[in-house]
N, C-alpha and C positions, 0 to 999 in steps of 0.2 A: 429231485436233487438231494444229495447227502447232506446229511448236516454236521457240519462241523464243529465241537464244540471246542469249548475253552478246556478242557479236559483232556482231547484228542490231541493238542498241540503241545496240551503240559507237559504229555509223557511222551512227547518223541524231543519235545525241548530237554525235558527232565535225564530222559534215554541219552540222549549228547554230551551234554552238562556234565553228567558222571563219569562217560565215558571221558571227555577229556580231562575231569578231575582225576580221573585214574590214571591218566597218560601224565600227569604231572607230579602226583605221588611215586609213581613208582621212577622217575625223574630226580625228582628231588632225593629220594630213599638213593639212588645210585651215588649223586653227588655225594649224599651226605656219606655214604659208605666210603666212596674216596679220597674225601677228607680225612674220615676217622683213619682211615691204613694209613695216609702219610701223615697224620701225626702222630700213629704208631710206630711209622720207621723213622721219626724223628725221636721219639722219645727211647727207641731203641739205641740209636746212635750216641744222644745227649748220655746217658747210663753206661755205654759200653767207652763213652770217651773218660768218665766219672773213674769207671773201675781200674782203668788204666791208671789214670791220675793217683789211685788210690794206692796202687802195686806201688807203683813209683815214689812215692810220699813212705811208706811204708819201709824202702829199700834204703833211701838215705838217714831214714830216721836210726834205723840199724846199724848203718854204717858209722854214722856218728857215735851211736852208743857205743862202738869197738872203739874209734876212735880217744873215746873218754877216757876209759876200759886203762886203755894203754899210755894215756898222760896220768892217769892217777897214779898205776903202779908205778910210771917212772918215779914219780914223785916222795911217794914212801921211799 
């Protein structure tokens, strides 16, 4: 009769164990991968909504300075 040791059991235990640590890694490594992109295309979004804001702030502040512009000189 074969003998079975505690060592025979380790590595087909051991052999499993990995492999399903690995089936969970590279698991988790997906998730995490799509998270990071959607909080990439969120922070995409947040910056592209920013720069808008920024044009636009930028457009009335201009306009205002014409606006000044042209009470001052009435003024003199």
């Amino acid at each position: 009769m074969p003998k079975v040791g505690a060592s025979g059991a380790g590595a087909v235990g051991g052999a499993a164990s990995s492999a399903v640590n690995s089936g969970i890694a590279a698991g988790s490594e997906a998730a995490g991968n799509a998270e990071f992109q959607k909080q990439l295309a969120a922070l995409a979004a947040v910056s592209q909504e920013a720069a808008e804001k920024s044009v636009t702030e930028r457009i009335v502040s201009t306009e205002l300075q014409s606006v000044k512009k042209v009470a001052d000189e009435r003024v003199q």
